[in-house]
N, C-alpha and C positions, 0 to 999 in steps of 0.2 A: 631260179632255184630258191626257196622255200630258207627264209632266215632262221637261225636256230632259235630267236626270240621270239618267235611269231606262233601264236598258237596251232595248237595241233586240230582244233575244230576247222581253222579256215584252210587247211592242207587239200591238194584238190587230189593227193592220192599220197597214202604214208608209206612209206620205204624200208620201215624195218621192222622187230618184233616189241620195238621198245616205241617207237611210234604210237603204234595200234594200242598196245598198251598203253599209253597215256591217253591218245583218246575217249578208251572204253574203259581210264579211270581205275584199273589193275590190273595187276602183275603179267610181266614177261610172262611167267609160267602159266597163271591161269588161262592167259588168251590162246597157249598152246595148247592149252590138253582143250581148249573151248573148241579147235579145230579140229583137234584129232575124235572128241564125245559129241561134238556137236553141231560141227561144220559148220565153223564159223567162218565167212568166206573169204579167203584169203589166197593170193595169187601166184606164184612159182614158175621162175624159168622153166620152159620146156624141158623133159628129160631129166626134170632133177627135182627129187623127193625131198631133199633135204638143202635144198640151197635158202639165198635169202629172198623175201617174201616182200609182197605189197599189197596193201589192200584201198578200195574207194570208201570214203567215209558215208559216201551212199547206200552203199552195199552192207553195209557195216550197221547202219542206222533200220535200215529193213528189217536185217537179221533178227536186232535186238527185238524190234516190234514183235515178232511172226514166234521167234521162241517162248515158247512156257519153259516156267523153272516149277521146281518140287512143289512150294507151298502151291500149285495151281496160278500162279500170279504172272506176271510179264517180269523180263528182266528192265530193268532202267532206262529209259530212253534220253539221251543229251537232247532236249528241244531247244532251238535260238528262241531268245526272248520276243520277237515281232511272230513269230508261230504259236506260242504258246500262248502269247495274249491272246490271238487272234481265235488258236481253238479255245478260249474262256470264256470271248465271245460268242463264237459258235455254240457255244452249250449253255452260258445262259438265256439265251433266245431260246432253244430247243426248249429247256425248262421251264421256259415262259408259256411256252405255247402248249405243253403236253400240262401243265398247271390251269391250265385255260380249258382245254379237253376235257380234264378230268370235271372241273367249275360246272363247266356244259351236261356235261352229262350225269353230274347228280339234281343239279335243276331239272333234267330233264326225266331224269328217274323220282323223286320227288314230285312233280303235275303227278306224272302215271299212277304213283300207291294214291294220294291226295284222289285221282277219278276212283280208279279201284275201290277205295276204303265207300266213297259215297255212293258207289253202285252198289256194293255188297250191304250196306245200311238198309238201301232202298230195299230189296232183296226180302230183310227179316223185316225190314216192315210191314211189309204185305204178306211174310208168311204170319203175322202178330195179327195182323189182322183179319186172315181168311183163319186164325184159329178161333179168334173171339166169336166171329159171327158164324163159326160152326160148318164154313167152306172146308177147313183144313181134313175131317174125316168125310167129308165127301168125294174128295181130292186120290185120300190116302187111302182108304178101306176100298175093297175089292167089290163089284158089284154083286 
């Protein structure tokens, strides 16, 4: 059994309404009505609507991910700190590499204008040219 000292994070399943509420940080009442507006997953003896309740902190932590709240945002997730570093890692790699992508690919866009501009040069040079030496209305005018 689960010491009264012992946080509510390392609970491997909470047992009451005041539990859960401290896990998810507030109030008895809000995490009710968060069940009844929002199914927030929580578990009840069979047969009984209004008895006492238990929820997984697993289930509980989904939840929170999967729900959108008004402003369009996510509600708050408790992450352990060896997760959260490690997704910090994960994303500055990510950032690294899509930083790198983008690097690539304006180099790669820049050669392209850089040939383009020199073709298109070439281009009116030679229409500069066939106007001087009087190609260009031979070219142009109609037989």
């Amino acid at each position: 059994m689960r010491q009264p000292s012992e946080p509510f994070a390392k609970a491997a399943v909470l047992n009451s309404w005041k539990e859960i509420a401290g896990y998810l940080d507030r109030g008895v009442r809000t995490v009710q009505r968060w069940e009844h507006d929002l199914n927030l997953p929580v578990h009840r003896p069979k047969g009984k609507d209004r008895s006492a309740v238990l929820a997984f902190p697993a289930e509980l932590d989904g939840w929170l991910v999967n729900t959108p709240v008004r402003n369009g945002g996510y509600v708050a997730v408790r992450v352990p700190a060896p997760e959260l570093a490690q997704r910090a890692r994960d994303l500055r790699m990510r950032s690294r590499l899509l930083v790198g992508n983008v690097h690539q690919s304006a180099e790669s866009q820049q050669a392209k204008t850089e040939k383009l501009t020199k073709t298109l040069q070439g281009v009116m040079s030679r229409m500069q040219d066939a106007r001087r030496n009087g190609r260009w209305r031979q070219a142009v005018e109609p037989a």
